[in-house]
N, CA, C, O and CB atoms as a CASP TS submission, in Angstrom:
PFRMAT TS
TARGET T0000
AUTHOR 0000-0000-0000
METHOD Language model
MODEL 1
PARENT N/A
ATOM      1  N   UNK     1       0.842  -1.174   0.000  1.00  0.00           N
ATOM      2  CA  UNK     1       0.000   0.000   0.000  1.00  0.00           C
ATOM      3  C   UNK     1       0.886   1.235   0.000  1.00  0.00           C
ATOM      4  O   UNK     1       1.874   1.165   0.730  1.00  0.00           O
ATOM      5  CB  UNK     1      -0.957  -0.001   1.212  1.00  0.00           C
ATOM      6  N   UNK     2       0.771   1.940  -0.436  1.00  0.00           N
ATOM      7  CA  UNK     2       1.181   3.437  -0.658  1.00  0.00           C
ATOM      8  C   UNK     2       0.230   4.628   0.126  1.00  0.00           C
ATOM      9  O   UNK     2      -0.926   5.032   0.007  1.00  0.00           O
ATOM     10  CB  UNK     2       1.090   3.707  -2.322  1.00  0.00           C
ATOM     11  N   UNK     3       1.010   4.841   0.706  1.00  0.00           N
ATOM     12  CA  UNK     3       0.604   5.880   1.767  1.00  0.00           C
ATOM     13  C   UNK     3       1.418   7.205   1.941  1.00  0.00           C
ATOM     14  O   UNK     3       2.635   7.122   2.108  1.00  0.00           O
ATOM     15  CB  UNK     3       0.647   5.209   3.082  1.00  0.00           C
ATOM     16  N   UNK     4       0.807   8.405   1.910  1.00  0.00           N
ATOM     17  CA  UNK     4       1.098   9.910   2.216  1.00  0.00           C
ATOM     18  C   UNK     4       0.796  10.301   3.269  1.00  0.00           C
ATOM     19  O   UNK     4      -0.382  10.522   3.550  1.00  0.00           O
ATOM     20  CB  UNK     4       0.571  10.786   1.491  1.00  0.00           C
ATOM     21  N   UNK     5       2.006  10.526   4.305  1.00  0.00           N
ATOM     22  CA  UNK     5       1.653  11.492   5.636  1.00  0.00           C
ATOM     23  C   UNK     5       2.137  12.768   5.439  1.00  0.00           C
ATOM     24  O   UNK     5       3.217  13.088   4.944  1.00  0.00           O
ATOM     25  CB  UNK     5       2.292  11.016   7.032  1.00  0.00           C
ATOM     26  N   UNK     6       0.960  13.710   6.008  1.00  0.00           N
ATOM     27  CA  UNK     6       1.076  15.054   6.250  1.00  0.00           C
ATOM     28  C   UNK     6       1.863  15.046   7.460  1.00  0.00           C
ATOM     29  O   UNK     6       1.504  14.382   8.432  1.00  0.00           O
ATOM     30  CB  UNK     6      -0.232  15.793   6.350  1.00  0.00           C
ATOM     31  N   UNK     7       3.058  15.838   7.462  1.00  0.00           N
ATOM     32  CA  UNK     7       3.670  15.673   8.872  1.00  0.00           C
ATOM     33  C   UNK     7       3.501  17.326   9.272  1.00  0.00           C
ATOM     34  O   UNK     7       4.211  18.251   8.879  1.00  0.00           O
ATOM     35  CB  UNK     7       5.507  14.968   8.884  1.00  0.00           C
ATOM     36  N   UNK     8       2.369  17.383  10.149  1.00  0.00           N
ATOM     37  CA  UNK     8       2.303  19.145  10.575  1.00  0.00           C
ATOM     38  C   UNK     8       2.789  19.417  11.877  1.00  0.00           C
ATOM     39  O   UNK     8       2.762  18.664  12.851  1.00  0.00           O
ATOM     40  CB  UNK     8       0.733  19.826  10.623  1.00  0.00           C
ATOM     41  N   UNK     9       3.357  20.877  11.777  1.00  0.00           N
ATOM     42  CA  UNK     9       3.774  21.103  13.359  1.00  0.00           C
ATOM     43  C   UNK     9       5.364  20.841  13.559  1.00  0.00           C
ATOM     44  O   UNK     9       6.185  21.483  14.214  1.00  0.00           O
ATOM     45  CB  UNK     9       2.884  19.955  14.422  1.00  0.00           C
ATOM     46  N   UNK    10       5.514  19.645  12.747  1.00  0.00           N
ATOM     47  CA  UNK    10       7.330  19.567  12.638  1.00  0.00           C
ATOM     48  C   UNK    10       7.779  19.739  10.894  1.00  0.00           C
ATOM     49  O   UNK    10       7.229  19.843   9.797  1.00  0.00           O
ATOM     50  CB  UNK    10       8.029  17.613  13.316  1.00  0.00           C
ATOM     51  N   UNK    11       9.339  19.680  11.581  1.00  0.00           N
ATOM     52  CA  UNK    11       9.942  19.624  10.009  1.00  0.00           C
ATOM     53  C   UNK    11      10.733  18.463  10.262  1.00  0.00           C
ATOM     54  O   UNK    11      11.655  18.380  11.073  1.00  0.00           O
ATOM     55  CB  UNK    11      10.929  21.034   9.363  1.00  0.00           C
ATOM     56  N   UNK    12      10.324  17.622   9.543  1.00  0.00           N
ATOM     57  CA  UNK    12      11.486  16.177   9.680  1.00  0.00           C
ATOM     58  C   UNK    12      13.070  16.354   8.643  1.00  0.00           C
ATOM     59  O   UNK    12      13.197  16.655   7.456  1.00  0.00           O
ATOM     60  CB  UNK    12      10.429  14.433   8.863  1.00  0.00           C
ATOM     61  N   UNK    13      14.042  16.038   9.638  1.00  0.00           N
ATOM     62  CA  UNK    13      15.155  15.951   9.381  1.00  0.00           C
ATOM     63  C   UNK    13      15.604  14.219   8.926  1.00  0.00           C
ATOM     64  O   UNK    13      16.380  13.842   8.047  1.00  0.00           O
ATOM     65  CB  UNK    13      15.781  16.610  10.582  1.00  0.00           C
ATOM     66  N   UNK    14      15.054  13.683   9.577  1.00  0.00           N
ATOM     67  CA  UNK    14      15.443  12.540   9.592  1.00  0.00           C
ATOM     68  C   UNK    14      14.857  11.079   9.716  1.00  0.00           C
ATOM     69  O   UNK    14      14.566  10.820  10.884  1.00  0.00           O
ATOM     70  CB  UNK    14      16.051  12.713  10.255  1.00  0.00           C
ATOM     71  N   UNK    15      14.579   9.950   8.733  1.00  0.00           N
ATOM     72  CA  UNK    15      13.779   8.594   8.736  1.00  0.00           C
ATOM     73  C   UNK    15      14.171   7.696   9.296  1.00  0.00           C
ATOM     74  O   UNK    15      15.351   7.872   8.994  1.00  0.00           O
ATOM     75  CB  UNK    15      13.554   8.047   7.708  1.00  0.00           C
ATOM     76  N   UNK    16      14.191   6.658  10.008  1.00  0.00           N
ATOM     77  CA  UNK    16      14.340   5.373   9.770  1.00  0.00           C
ATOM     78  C   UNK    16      13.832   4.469  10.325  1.00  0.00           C
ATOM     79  O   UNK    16      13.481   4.536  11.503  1.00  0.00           O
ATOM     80  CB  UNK    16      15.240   5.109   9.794  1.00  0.00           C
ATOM     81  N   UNK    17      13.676   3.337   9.516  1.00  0.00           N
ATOM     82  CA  UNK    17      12.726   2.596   9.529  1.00  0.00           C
ATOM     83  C   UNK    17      13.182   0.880   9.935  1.00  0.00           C
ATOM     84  O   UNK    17      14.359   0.530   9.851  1.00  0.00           O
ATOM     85  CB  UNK    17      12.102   2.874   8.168  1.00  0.00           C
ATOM     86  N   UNK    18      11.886  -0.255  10.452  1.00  0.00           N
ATOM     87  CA  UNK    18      12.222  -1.189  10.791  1.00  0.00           C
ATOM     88  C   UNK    18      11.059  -2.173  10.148  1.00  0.00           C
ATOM     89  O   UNK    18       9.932  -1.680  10.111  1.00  0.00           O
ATOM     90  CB  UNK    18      12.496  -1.083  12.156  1.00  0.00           C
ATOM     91  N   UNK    19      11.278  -3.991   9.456  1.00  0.00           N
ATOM     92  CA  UNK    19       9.938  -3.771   8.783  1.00  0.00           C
ATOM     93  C   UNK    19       9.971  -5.356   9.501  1.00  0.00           C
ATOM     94  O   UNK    19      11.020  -5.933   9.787  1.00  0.00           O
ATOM     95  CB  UNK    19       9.690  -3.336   6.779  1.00  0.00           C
ATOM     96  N   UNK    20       8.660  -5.893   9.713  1.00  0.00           N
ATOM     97  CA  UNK    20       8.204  -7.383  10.154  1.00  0.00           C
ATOM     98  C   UNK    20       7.592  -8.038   8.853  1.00  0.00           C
ATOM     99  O   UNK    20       6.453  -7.633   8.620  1.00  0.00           O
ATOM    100  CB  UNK    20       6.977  -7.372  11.467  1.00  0.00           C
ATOM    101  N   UNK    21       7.918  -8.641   8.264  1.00  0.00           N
ATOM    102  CA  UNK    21       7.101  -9.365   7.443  1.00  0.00           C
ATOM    103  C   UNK    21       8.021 -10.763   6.771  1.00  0.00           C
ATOM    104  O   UNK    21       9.251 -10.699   6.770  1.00  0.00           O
ATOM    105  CB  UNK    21       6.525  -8.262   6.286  1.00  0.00           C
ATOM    106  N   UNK    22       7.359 -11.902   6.260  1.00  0.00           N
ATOM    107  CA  UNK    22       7.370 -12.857   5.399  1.00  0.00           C
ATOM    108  C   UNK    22       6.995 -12.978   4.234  1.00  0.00           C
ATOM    109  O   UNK    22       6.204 -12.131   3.818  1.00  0.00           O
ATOM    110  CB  UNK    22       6.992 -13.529   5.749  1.00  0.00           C
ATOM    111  N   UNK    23       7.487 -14.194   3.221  1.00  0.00           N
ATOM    112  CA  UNK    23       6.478 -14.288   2.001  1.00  0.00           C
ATOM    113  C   UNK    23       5.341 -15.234   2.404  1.00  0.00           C
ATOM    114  O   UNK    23       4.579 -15.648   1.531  1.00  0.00           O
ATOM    115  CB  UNK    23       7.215 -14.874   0.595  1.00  0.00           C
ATOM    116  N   UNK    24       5.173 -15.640   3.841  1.00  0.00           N
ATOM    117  CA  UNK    24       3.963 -16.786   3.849  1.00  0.00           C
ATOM    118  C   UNK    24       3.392 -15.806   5.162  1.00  0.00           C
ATOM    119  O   UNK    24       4.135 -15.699   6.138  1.00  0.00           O
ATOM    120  CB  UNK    24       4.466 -18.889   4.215  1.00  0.00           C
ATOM    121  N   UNK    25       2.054 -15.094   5.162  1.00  0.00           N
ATOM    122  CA  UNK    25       1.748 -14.722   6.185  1.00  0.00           C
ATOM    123  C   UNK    25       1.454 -15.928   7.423  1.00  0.00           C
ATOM    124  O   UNK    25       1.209 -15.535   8.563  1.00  0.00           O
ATOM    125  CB  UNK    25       0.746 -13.904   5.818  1.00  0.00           C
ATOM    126  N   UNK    26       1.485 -17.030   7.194  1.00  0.00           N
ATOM    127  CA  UNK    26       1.461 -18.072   8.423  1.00  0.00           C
ATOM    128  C   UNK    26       3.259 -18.100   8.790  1.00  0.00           C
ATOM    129  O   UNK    26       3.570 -18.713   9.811  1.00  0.00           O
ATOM    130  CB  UNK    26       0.677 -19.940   7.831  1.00  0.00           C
ATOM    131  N   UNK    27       4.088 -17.624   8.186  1.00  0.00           N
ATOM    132  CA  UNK    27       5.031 -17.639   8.786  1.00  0.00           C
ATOM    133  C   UNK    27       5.379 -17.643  10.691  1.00  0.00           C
ATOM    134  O   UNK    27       4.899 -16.536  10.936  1.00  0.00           O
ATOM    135  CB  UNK    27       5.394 -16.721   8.096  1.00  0.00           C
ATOM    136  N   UNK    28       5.769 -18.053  11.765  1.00  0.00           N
ATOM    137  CA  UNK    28       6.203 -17.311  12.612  1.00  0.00           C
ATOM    138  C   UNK    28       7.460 -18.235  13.348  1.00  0.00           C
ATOM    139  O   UNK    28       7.852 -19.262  12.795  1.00  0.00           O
ATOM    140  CB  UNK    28       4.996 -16.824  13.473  1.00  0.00           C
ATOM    141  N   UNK    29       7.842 -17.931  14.191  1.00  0.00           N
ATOM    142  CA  UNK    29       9.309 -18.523  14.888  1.00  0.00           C
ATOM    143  C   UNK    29       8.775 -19.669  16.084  1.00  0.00           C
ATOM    144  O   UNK    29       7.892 -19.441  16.911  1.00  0.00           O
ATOM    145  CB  UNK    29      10.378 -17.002  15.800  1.00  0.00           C
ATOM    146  N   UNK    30       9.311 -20.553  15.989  1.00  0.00           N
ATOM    147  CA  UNK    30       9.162 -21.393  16.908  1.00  0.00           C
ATOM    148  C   UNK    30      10.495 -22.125  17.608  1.00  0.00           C
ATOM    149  O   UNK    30      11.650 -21.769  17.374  1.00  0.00           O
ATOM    150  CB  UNK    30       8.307 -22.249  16.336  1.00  0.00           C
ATOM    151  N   UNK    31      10.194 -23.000  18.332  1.00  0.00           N
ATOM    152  CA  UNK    31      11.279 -23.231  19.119  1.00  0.00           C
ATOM    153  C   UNK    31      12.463 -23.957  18.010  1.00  0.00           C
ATOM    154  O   UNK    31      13.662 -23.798  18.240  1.00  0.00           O
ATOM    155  CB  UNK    31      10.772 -24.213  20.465  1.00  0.00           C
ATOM    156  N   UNK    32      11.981 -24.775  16.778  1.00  0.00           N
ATOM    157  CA  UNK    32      12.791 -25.028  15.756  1.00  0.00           C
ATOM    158  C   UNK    32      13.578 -24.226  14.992  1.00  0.00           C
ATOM    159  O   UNK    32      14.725 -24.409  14.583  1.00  0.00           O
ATOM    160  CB  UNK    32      12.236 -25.497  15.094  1.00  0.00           C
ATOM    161  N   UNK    33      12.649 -23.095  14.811  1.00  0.00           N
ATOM    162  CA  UNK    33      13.060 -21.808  13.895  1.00  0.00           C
ATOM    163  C   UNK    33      12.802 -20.559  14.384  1.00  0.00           C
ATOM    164  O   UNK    33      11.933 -19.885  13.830  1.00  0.00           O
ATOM    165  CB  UNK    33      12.399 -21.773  12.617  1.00  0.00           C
ATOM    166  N   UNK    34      13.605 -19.985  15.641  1.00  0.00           N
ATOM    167  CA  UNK    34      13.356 -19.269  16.471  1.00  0.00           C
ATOM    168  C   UNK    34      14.070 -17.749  15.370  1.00  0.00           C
ATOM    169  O   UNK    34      14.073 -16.667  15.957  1.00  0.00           O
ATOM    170  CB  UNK    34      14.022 -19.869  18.055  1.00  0.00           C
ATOM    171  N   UNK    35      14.419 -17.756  14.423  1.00  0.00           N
ATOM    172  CA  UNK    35      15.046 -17.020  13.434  1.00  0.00           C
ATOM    173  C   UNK    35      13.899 -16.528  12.049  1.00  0.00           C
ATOM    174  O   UNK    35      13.911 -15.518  11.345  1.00  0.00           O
ATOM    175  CB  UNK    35      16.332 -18.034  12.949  1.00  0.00           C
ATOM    176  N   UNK    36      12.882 -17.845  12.061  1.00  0.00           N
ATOM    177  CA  UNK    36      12.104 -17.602  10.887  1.00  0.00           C
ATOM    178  C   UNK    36      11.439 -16.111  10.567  1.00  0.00           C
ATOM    179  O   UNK    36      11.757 -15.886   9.399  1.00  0.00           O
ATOM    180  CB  UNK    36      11.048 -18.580  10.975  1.00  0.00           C
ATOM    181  N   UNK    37      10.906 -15.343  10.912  1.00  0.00           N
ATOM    182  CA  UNK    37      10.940 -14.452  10.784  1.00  0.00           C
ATOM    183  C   UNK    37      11.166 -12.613  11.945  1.00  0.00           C
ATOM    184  O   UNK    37      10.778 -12.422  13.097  1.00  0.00           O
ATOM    185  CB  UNK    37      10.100 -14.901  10.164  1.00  0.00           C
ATOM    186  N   UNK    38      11.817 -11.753  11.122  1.00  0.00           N
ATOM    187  CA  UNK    38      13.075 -11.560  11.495  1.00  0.00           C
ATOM    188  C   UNK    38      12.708 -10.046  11.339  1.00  0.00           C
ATOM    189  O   UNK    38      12.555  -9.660  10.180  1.00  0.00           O
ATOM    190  CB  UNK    38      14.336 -12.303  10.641  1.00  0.00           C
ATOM    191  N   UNK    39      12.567  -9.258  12.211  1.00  0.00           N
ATOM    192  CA  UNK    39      12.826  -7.371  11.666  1.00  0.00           C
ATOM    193  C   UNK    39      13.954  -6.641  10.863  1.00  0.00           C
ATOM    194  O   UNK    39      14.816  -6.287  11.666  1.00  0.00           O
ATOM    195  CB  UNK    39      13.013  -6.457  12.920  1.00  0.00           C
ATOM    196  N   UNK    40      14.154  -6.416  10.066  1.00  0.00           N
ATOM    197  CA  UNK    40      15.020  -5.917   8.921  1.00  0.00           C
ATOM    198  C   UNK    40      15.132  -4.571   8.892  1.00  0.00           C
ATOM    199  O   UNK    40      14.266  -4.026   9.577  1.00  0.00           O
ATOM    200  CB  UNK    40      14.562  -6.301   7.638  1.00  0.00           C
ATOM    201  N   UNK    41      16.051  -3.664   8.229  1.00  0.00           N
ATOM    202  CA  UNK    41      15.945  -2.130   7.855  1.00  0.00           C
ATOM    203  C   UNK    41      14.919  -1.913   6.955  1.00  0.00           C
ATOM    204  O   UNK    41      14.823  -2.775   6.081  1.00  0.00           O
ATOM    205  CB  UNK    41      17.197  -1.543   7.224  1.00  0.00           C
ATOM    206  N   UNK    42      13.900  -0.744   6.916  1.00  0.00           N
ATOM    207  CA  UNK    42      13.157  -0.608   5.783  1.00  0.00           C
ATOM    208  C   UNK    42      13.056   1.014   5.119  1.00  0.00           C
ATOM    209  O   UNK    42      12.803   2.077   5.687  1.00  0.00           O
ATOM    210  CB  UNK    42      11.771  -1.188   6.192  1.00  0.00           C
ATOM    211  N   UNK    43      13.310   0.767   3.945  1.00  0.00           N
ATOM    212  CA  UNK    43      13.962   2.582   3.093  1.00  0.00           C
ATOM    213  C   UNK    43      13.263   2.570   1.840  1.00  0.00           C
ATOM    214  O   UNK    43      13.602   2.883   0.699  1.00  0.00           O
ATOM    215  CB  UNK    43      16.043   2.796   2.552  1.00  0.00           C
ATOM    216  N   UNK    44      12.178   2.119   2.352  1.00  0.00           N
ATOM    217  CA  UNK    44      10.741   2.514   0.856  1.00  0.00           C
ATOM    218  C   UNK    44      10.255   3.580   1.173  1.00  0.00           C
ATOM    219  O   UNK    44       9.120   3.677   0.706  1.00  0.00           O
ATOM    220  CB  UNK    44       9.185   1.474   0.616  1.00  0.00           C
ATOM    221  N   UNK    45      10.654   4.710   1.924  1.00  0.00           N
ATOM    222  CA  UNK    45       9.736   5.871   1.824  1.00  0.00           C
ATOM    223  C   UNK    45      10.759   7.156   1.302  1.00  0.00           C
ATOM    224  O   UNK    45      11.935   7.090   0.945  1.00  0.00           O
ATOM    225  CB  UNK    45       8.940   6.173   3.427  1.00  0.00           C
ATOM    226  N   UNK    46       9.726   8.509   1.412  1.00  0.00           N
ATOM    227  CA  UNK    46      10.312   9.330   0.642  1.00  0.00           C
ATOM    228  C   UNK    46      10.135  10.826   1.404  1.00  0.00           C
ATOM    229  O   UNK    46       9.064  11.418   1.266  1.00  0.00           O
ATOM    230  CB  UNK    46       9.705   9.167  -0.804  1.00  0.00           C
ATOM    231  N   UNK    47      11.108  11.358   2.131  1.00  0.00           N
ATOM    232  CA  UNK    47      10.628  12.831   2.835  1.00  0.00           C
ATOM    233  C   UNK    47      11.105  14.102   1.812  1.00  0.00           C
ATOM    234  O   UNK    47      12.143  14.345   1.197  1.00  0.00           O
ATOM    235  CB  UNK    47      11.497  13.070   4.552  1.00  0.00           C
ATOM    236  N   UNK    48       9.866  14.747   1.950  1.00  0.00           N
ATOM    237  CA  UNK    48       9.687  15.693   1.414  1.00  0.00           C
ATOM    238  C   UNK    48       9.042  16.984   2.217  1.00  0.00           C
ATOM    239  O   UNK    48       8.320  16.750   3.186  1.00  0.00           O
ATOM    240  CB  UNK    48       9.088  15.248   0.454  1.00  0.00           C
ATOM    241  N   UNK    49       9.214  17.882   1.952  1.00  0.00           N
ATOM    242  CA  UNK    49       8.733  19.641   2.215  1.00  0.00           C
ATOM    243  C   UNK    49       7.403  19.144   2.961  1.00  0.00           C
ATOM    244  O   UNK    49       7.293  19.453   4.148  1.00  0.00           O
ATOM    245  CB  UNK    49       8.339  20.904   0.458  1.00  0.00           C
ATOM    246  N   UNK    50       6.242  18.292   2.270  1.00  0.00           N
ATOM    247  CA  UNK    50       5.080  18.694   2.994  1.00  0.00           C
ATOM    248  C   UNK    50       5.166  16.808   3.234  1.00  0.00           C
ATOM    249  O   UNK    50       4.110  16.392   2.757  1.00  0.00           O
ATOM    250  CB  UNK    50       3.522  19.744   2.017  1.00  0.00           C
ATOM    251  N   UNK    51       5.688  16.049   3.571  1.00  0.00           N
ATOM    252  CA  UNK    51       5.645  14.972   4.729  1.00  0.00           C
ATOM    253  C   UNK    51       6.581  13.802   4.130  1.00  0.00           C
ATOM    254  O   UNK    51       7.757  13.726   3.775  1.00  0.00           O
ATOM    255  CB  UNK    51       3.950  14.376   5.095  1.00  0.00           C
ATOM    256  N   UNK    52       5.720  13.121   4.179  1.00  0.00           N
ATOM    257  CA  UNK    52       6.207  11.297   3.768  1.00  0.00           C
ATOM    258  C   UNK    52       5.636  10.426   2.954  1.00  0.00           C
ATOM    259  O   UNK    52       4.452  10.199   3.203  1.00  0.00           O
ATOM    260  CB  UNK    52       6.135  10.363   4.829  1.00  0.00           C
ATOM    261  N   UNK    53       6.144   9.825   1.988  1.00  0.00           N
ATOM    262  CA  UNK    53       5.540   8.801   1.037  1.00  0.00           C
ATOM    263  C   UNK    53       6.490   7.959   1.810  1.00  0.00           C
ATOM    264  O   UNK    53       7.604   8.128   2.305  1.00  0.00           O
ATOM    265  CB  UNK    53       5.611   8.928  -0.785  1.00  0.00           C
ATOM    266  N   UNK    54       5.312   6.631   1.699  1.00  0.00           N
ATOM    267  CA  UNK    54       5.533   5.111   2.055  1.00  0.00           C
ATOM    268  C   UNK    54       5.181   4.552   1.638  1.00  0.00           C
ATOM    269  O   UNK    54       4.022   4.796   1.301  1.00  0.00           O
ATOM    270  CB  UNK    54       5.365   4.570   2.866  1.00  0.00           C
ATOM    271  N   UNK    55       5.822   3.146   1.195  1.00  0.00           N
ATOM    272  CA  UNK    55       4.917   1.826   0.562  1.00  0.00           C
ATOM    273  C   UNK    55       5.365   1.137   0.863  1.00  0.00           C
ATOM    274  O   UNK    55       6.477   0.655   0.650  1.00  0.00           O
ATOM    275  CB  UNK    55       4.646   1.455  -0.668  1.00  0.00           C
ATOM    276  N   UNK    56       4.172   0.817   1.742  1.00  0.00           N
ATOM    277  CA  UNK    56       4.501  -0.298   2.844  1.00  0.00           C
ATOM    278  C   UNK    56       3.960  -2.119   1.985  1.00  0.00           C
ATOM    279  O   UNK    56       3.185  -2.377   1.064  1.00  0.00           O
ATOM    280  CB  UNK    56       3.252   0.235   4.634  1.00  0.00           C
ATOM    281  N   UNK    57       4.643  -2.804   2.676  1.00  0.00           N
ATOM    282  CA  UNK    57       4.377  -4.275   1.810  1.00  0.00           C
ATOM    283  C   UNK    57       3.503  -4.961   2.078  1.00  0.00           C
ATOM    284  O   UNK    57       3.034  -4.744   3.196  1.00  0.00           O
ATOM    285  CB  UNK    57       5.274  -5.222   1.816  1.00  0.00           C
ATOM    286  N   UNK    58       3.108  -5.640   1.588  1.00  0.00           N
ATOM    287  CA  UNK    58       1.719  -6.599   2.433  1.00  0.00           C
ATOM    288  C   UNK    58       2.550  -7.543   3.040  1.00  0.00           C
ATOM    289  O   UNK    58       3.688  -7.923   2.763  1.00  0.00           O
ATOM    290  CB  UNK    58       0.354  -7.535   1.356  1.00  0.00           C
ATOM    291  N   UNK    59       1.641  -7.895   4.058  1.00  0.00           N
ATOM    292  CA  UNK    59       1.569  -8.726   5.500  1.00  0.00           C
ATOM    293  C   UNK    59       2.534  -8.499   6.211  1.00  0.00           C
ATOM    294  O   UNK    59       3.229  -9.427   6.625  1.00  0.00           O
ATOM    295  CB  UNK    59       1.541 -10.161   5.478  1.00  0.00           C
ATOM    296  N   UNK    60       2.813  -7.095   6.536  1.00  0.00           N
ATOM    297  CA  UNK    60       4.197  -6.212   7.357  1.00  0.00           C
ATOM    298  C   UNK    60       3.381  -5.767   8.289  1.00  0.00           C
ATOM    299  O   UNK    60       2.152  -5.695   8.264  1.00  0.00           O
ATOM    300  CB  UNK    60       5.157  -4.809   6.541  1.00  0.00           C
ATOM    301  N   UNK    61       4.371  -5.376   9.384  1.00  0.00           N
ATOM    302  CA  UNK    61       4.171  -4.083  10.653  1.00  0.00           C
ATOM    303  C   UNK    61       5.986  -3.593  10.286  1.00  0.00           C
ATOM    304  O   UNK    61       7.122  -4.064  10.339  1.00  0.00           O
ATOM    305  CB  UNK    61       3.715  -4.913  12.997  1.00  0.00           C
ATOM    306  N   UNK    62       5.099  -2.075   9.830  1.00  0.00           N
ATOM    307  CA  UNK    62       6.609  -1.238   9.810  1.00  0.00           C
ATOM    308  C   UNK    62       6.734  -0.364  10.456  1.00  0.00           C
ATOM    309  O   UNK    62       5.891   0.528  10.360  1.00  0.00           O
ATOM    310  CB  UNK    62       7.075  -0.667   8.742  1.00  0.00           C
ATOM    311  N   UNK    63       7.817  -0.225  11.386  1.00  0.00           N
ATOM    312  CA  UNK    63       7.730   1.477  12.553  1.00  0.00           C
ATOM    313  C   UNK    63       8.678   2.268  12.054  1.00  0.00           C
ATOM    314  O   UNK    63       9.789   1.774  11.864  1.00  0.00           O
ATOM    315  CB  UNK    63       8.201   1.396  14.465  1.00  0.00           C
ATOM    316  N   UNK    64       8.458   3.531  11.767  1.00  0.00           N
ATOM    317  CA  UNK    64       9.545   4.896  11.464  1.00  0.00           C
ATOM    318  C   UNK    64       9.444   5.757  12.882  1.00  0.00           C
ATOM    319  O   UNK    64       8.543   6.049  13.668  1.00  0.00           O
ATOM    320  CB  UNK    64       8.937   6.086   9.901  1.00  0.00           C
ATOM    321  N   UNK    65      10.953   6.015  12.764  1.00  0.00           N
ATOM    322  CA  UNK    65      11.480   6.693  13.715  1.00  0.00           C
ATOM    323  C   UNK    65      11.681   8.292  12.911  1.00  0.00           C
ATOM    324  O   UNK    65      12.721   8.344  12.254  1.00  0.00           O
ATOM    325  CB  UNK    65      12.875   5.855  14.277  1.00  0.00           C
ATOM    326  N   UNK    66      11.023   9.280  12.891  1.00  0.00           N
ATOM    327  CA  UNK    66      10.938  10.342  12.552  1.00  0.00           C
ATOM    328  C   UNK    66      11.632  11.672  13.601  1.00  0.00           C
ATOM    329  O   UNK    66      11.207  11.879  14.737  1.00  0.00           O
ATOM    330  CB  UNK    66       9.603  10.310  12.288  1.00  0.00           C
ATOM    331  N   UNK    67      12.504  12.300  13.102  1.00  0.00           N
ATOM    332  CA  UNK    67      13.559  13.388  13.977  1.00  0.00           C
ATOM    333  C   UNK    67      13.320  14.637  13.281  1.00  0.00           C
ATOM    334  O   UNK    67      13.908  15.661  13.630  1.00  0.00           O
ATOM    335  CB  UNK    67      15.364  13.026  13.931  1.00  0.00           C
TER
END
């Protein structure tokens, strides 16, 4: 999904991002595969003058750290 935030009130200097996802949304870690899935860096978005473009992936939770 592609998403535009208005960021009002601040001026962002600075992104970064962290992303949760698999290619099998039944993916998850168990005591076998306590590694299977894994939080990564994520740098699909775009700051600009009036906020943020993102495109975020399906079957993710992504958090940005905004400065």
């Amino acid at each position: 999904a592609s998403v535009d935030v208005e960021l009002r009130g601040i001026m962002a200097k600075q992104v970064s991002g962290r992303v949760l996802t698999s290619e099998d949304i039944r993916d998850h870690n168990t005591f076998d595969e306590p590694e299977k899935v894994q939080p990564s860096a994520f740098e699909d978005f775009k700051l600009s003058e009036k906020g943020l473009s993102v495109n975020l992936p399906a079957k993710s939770v992504v958090v940005l750290a905004i400065k």
